[in-house]
N, C-alpha and C positions, 0 to 999 in steps of 0.2 A: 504471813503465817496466820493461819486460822484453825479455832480448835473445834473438830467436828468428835462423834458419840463412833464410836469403836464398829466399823464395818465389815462385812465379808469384802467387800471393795478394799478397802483398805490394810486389810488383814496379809495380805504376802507382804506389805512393803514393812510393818509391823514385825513378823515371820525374819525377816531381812536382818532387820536389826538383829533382831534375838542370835541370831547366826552370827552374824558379827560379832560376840561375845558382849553386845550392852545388855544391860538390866537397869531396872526402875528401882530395884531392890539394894541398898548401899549397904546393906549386910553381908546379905548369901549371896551376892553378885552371879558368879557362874552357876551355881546350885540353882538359884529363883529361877533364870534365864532357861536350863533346861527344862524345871518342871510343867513351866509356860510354852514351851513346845511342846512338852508329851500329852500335856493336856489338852492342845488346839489341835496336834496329831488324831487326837482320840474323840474330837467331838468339837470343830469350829464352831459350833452353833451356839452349845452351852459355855464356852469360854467367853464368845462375844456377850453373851447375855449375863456372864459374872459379873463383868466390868459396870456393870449399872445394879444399882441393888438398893434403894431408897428404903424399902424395907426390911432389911439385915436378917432378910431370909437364908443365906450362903453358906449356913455352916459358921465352925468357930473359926477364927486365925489364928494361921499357926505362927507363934514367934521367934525371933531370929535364934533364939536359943534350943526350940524344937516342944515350948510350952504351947498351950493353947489359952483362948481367950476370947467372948464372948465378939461376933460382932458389933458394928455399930452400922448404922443407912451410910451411903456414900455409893458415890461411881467416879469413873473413870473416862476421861476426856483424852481425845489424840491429839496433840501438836501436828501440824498439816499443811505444807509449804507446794506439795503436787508430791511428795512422798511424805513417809512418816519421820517426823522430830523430836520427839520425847512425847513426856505423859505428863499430865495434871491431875489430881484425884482430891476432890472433898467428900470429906466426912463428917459427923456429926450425931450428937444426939438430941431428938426433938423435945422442946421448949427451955434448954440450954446451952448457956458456950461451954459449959463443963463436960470435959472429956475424961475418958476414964486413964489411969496411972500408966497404961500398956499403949497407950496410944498420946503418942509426942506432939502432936500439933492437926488444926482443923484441913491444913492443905500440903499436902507434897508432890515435890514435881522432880521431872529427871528427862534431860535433853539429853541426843546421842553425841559423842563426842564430835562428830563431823560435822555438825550442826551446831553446836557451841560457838559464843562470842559473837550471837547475831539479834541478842535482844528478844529471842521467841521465852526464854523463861520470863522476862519483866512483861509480854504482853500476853501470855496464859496466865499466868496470875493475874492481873487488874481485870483480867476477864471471867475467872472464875468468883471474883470479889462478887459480883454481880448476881452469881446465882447466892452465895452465902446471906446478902440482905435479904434476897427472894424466901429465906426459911427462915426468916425474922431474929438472926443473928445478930447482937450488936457491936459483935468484936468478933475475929478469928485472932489464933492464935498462930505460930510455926515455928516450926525450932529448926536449930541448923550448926551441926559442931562447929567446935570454936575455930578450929581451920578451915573453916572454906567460907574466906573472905567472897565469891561470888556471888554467893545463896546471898547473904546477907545485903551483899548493894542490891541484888534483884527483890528482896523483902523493902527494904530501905525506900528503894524508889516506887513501890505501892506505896508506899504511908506508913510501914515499920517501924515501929518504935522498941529496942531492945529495954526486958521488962526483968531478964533476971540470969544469970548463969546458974547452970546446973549439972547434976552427974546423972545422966541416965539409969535406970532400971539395969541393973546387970541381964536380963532376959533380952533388953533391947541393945546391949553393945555396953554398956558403962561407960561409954565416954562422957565428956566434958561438951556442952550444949549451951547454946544462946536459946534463951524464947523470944518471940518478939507476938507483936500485938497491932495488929490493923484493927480501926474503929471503923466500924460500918455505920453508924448514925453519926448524925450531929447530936455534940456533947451541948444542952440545951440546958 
């Protein structure tokens, strides 16, 4: 598995998934899912050019509640085994690891269920850690409800350190949340 940048190439097997009732989105699951087809229906070109946005040119996001909220820079990376395997997306705001209240952690990822339990989310992650030192981070952050033991061994096994329980933002779901915390520098 290798994580390549969001392609016309690679966009039907993407297209696939979506059909197949996945989403990236652990909220609005089947809702996200459609709107990411009407959108790639209506204009593949600008959809693939969403997914990269370093400048938090995009418009506001809409949150799972139907609020809106200020961009942050970040894009999106494909999981890529000779079809598509989920998604990886960092974010961030420049000259800090402080993220804003509406936004739960620097990295989120979401493999398709048929591709589960094969190690692609522990080796997108250690791979996106890379671009994170690259914008002179010294820690990202990631959160992951308190049931899904998964997230967290694939956190764990980058260098995860769980830093706090929490109850999310009712806009984002109000569940019950781990944060954890990977160091990107050495502590000196």
């Amino acid at each position: 598995m290798t994580l390549v940048w969001p392609s016309r190439e690679c966009l039907p097997s993407y297209v696939e998934a979506l059909q197949r009732g996945w989403s990236a989105d652990n909220l609005r699951g089947h809702a996200a899912a459609q709107e990411e087809l009407r959108r790639i229906a209506a204009d593949p070109k600008a959809f693939l050019a969403s997914r990269i946005d370093r400048d938090a040119r995009g418009g506001d996001v809409v949150l799972p509640d139907g609020s809106r909220a200020p961009r942050i820079p970040g894009y999106f990376r494909w999981m890529w085994d000779g079809e598509f395997c989920g998604t990886i997306n960092f974010r961030w705001q420049p000259g800090t690891e402080a993220l804003p209240p509406y936004c739960l952690g620097h990295i989120g990822y979401a493999v398709v269920p048929w591709k589960q339990r094969r190690g692609h989310a522990t080796r997108a992650l250690g791979a996106i850690l890379k671009d994170a030192r690259a914008e002179g981070l010294r820690y990202v952050e990631l959160t992951t409800v308190v049931e899904n033991v998964a997230s967290q061994h694939v956190i764990e096994r980058n260098g995860g350190v769980r830093v706090e329980e929490f109850t999310a933002l009712p806009s984002l779901g109000g569940r019950r949340h781990y944060r954890y915390r990977i160091a990107l520098i050495d502590a000196r």
